[in-house]
C-alpha positions in Angstrom: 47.6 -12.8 -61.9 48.5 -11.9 -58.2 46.8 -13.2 -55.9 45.3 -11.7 -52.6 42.8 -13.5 -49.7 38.7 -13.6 -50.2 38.3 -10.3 -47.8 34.8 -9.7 -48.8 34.0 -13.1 -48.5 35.3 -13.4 -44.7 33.7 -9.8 -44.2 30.8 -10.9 -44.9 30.7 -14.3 -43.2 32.0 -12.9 -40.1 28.9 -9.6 -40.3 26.8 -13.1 -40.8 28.5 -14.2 -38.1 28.5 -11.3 -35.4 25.2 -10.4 -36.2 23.6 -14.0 -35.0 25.8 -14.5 -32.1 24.9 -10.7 -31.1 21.3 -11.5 -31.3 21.9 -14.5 -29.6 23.9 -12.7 -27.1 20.9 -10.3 -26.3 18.7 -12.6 -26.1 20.3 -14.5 -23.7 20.5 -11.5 -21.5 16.6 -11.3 -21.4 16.1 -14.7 -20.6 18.6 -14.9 -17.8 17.8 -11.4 -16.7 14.2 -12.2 -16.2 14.8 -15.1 -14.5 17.6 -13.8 -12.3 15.1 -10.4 -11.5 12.6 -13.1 -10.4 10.4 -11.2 -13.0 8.9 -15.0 -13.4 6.8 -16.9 -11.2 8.1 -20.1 -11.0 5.7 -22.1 -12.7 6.5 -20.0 -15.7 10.2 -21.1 -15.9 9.6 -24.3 -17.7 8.3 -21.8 -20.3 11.3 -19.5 -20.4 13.5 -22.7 -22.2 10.8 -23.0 -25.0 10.5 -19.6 -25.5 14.3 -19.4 -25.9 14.5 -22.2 -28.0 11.6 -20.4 -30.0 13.4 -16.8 -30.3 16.6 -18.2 -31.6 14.8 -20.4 -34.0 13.1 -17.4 -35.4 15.8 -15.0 -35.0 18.1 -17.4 -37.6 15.0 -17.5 -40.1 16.6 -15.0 -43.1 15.7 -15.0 -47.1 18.6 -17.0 -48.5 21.2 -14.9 -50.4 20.6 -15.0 -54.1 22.5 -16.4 -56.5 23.6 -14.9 -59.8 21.4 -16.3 -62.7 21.8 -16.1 -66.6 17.4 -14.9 -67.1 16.0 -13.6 -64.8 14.2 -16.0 -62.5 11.0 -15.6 -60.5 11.0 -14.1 -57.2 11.4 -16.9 -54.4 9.8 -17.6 -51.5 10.9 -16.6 -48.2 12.6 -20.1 -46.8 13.8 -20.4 -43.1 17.6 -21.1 -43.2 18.9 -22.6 -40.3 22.3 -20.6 -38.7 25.6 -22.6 -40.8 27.5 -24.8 -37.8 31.0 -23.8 -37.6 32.0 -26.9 -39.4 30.0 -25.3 -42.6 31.7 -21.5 -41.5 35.2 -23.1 -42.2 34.5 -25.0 -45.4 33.1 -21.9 -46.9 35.9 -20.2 -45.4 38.5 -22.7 -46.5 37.0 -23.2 -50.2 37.5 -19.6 -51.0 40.9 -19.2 -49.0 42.8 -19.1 -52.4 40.7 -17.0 -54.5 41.4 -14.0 -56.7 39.6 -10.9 -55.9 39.0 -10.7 -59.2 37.9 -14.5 -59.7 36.3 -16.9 -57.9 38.1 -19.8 -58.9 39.8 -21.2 -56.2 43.7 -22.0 -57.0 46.3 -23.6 -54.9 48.5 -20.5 -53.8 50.5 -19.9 -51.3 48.2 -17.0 -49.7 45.7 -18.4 -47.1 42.6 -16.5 -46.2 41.9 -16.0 -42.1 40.9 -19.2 -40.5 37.3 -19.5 -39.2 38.8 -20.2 -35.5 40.8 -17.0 -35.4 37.7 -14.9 -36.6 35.2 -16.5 -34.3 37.8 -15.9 -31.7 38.1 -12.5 -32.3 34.6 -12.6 -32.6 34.4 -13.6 -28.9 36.7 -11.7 -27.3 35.5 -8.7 -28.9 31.8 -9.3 -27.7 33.3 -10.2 -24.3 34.9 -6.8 -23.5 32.3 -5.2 -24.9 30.1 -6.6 -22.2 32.9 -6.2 -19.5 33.6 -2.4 -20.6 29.8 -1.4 -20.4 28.3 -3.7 -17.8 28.6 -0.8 -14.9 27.2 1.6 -17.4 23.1 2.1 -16.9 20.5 3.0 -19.3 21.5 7.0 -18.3 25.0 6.9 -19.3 26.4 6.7 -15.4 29.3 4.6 -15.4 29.5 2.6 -11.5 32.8 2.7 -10.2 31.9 2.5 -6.5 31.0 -0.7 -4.4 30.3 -0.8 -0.9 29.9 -4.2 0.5 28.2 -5.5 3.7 30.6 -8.3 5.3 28.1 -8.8 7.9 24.8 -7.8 9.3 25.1 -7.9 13.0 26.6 -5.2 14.7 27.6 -4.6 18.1 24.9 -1.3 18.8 21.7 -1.1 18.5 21.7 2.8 16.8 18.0 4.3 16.6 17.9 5.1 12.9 19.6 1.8 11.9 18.1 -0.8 14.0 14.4 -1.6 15.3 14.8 -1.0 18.8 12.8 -4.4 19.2 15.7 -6.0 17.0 15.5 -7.9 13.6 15.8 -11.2 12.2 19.3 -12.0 11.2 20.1 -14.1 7.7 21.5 -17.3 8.8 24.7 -17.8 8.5 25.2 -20.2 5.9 22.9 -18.1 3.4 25.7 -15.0 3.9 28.3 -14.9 1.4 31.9 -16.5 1.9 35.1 -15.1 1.6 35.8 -16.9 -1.6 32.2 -15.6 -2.9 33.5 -11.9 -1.9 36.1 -12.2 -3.2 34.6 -13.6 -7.1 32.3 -10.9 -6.6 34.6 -8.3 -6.1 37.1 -9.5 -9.3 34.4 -9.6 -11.7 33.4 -5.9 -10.9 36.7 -4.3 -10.4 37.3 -5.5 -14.1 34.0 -3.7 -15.0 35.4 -0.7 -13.8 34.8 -0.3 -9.9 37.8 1.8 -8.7 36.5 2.2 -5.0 35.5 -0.7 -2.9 34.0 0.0 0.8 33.4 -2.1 3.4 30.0 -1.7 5.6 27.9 -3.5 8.0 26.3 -4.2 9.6 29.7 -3.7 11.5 32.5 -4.8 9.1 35.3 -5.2 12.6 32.9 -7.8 13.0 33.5 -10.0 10.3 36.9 -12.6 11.8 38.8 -12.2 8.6 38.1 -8.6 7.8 42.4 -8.4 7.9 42.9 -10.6 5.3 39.8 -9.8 3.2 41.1 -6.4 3.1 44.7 -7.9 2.1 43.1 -9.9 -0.7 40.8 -6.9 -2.3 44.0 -5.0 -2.1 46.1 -7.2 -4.5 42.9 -6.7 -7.1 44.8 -4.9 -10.0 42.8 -2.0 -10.8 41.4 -1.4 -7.2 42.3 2.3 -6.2 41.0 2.3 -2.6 39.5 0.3 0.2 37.4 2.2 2.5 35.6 1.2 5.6 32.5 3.0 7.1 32.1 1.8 11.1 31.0 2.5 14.0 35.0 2.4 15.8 34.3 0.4 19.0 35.9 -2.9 17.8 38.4 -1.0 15.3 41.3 0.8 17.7 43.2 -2.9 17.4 42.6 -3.6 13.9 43.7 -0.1 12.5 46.9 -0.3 12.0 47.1 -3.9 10.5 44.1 -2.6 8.1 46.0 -0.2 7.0 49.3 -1.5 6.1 47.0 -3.9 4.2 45.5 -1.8 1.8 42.5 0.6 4.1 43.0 4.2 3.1 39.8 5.4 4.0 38.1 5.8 7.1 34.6 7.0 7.8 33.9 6.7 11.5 30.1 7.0 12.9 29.6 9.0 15.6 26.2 11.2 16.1 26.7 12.5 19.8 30.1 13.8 21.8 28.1 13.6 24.7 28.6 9.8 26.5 25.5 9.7 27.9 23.7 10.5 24.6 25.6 7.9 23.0 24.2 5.5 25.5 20.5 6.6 24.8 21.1 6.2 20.7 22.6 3.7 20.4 20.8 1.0 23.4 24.9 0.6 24.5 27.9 1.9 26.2 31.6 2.5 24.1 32.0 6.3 23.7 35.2 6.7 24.9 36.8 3.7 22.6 34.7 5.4 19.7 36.7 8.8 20.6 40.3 6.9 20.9 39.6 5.1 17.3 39.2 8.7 15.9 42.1 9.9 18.0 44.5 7.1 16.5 43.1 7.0 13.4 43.8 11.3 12.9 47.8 10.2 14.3 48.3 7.7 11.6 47.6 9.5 8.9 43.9 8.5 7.8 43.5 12.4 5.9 41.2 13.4 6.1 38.8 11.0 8.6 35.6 11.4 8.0 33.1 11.3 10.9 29.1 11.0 9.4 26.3 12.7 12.2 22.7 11.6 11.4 21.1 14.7 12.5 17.6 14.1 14.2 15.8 16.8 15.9 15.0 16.7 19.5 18.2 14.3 19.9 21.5 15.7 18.5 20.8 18.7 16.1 21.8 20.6 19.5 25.4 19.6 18.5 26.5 20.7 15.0 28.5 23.2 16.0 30.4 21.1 18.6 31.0 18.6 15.9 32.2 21.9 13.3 35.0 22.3 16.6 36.0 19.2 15.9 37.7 20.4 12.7 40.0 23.2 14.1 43.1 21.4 15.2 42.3 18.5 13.2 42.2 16.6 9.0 39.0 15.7 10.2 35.8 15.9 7.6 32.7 16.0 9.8 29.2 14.9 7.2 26.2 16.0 8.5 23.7 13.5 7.3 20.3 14.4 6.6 18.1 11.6 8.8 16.4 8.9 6.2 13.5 6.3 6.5 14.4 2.7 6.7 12.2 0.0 7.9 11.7 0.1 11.7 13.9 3.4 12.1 9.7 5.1 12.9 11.0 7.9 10.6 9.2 11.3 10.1 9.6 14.4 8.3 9.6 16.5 12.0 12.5 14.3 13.2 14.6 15.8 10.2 16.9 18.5 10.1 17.4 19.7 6.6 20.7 21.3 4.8 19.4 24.4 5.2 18.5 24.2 8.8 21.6 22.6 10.1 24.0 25.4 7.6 22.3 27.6 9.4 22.8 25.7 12.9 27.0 26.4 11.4 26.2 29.7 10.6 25.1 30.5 14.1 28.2 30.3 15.6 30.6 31.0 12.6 28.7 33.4 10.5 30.0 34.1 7.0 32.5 32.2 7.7 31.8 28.9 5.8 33.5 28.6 2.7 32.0 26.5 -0.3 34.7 23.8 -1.7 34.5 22.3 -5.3 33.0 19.0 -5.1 34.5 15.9 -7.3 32.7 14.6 -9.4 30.3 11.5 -8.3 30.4 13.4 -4.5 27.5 12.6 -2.7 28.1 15.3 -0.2 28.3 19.5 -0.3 31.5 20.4 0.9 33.0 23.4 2.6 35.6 24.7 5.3 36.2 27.4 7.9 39.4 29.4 6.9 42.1 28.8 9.4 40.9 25.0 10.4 42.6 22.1 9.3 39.5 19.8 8.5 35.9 20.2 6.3 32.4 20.2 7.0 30.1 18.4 4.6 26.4 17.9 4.3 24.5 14.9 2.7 21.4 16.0 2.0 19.8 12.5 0.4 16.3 13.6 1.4 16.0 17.8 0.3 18.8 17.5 -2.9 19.1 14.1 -4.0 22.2 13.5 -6.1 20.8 10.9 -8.2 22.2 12.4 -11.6 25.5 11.3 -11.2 25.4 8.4 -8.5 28.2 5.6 -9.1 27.3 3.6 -6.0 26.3 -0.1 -5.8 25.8 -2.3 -2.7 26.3 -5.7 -2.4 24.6 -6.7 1.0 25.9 -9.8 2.9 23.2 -12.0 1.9 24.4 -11.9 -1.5 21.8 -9.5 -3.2 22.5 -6.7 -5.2 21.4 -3.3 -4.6 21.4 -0.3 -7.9 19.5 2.5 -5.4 19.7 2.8 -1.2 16.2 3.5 -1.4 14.8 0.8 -4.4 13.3 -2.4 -3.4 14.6 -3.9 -6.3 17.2 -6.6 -5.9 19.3 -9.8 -7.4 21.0 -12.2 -5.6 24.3 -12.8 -7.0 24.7 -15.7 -4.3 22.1 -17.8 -5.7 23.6 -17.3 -9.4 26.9 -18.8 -8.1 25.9 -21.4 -6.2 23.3 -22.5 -8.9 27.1 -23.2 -11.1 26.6 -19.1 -12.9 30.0 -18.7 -14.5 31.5 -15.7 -15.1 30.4 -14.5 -18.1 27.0 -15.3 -16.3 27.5 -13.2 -13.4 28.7 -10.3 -15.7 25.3 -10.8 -17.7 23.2 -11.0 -14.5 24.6 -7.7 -13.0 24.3 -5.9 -16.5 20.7 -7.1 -16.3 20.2 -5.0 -12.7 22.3 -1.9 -13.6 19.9 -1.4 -16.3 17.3 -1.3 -14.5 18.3 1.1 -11.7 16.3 4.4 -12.2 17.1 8.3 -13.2 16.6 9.0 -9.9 14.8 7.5 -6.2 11.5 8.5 -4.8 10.9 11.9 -2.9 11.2 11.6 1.2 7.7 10.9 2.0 7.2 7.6 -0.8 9.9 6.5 1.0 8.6 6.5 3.8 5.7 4.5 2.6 7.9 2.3 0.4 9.1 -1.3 1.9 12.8 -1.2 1.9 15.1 -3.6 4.3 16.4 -2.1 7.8 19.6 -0.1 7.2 21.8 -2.8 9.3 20.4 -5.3 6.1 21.4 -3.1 3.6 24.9 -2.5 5.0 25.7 1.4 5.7 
């Protein structure tokens, strides 16, 4: 009689199997979730072990299969059966290995069936990428490709909307993340699926090793770009070295062309080095550089059409940014300017001349261009048309926490995982836990504002 291997006898111990380790698997996620979230007081975490121990006990509590009987036997009881050690898995595995499909007498052939190793590997690896393919993926479907981390959080101005003018408290140093903690961090989620990291402050030209940070994100297979958002005073050195290291994008801060303004919003002096960072950074090739505004009435909103100038001769992409409450920024509704007051501001001296451009997809900004100018004009209108619905963003601040939403208070810190001995696979659990939690979409302007949220130089721009 020929001979072939037990396949529904594997297929069903490895279902068994999958099934048990998946519950396990979820579970867990729940435990470590709530007690990475810090949804637990502390005196409860004693109780999280027990409980644990509790689930899985239940969860492996199953009717035993029943066997084939020659009368028909009374209904048994419901008996707790305990999950089979993987000692037991192979010996029903290897007792079967030689078995007929159409017998179950086991002969000694030359056919084997599949080892229990290779099956629970498989097993493993499977589960594994599962968890690596999705753990960027939140409860709405939006898959996180984007990662902007804070290297550091001091910063060399003291900008009105960012900073309490009466200064904040700093995270020690030796709570901030390390290079080497950076760099874990950034591995595990480029393998999730972030394409675009960003570095933010803070101010990132700050941060001693920024060069070779930047060198070591770069050689991240899978990594498409590395970005930098600052504020340009400390950068004009550092530019080109960046960017034959791996920076191809460039967002450069800048809310006045007026040096004297610059002095009064930002508590320093440095306008002219911020204006020769832009001018080197347009000569080697940075295309197109992007230069964010905060727009505040009363203070700069008398400039948007300088700024739109700016793009005439130049790649540059000037982002008009809607002004947004932060801890000790004292924001109010009559210190913004919204989209459709500063489009009109544009409008004013270029009328009907603005020209809508197709966004791509994931753009947090509404884009458009004067015919006959080299660069863009862009509005980020956070506060009157949030773009929630298809945000991709996540911050990692330097402290070590994670942030789903600018504007949620709710946080993980990563840091305290890893130095606590988290592997991997924990990690990867842990920021699955958070994206699931981030929300369809953030508060309207005026919760916000009531809402306690860090200071922007905290959360890293």
């Amino acid at each position: 009689m020929r001979r072939c291997k037990p396949v529904r006898e594997v297929a069903s111990l490895v279902s068994d199997a999958k099934s048990r380790l998946y519950g396990a698997y979820h579970t867990a996620v729940s435990v470590a979730a709530a007690s990475a979230l810090r949804t637990q007081p502390a005196e409860q975490q004693s109780e999280l072990s027990d409980a644990y121990k509790r689930r899985i006990q239940e969860m492996y509590e199953s009717p035993p299969r029943s066997e084939p009987a020659a009368q028909p036997a009374a209904p048994q009881q419901h008996m707790p059966r305990s999950m089979p050690s993987l000692a037991e898995v192979a010996d029903r595995l290897n007792s079967s290995k030689n078995a007929s499909c159409s017998s179950t007498a086991s002969t000694a052939d030359s056919n084997t069936g599949i080892d229990w190793r290779e099956a629970l590997a498989r097993l493993q690896s499977a589960e594994k990428q599962q968890l690596q393919e999705h753990m960027l993926t939140d409860t709405f479907r939006r898959k996180h490709t984007y990662l902007r981390i804070s290297l550091t959080e001091k910063c060399n101005l003291r900008c009105m909307y960012c900073m309490p003018e009466e200064g904040t408290d700093l995270t020690p140093q030796d709570a901030l993340l390390t290079t080497s903690e950076i760099l874990r961090l950034s591995r595990l989620f480029v393998e999730g699926g972030v394409n675009k990291i960003r570095l933010t402050g803070g101010e990132p030209t700050l941060r001693r090793d920024i060069v070779d940070l930047t060198k070591e994100l770069n050689a991240l297979p899978g990594l498409q770009a590395i970005g930098i958002t600052t504020n340009g005073i400390a950068l004009r050195r550092k530019l080109p070295e960046l960017q034959a290291h791996g920076l191809s994008l460039l967002n450069l801060s800048l809310d006045t062309l007026r040096p004297e303004r610059f002095e009064r919003m930002t508590r320093r002096r440095g306008h002219d080095r911020v204006l020769e960072t832009l001018d080197l950074a347009v000569r080697l090739g940075f295309a197109p550089v992007k230069v964010n505004v905060v727009v505040m009435r009363g203070v700069n909103d008398d400039e948007i059409a300088d700024f739109v100038e700016l793009t005439r001769d130049r790649s540059i992409n000037v982002r008009f940014i809607e002004y947004m409450p932060f801890d000790g920024n004292v924001w109010s509704d009559t210190k913004m300017v919204t989209y459709k007051q500063m489009m009109a501001a544009v409008q004013q001296r270029f009328p009907h001349e603005l020209q809508r451009l197709q966004d791509p997809r994931s753009e947090v900004a509404k884009n458009f261009h004067i015919p006959g100018f080299k660069g863009s004009v862009s509005f980020i209108t956070s506060m009157t048309h949030a773009f929630c619905g298809d945000c991709n963003r996540l911050r990692l601040m330097a402290d070590g926490n994670l942030k789903v939403c600018l504007f949620g208070a709710n946080e993980v810190s990563l840091r305290d995982a890893m130095r606590q001995g988290a592997s991997d696979a924990n990690l990867r659990v842990i920021i699955s836990a958070a994206v699931n939690r981030k929300k369809a979409a953030h508060a309207g302007m005026f919760e916000i504002a009531k809402s306690k949220n860090r200071a922007m130089v905290h959360i890293g721009g």
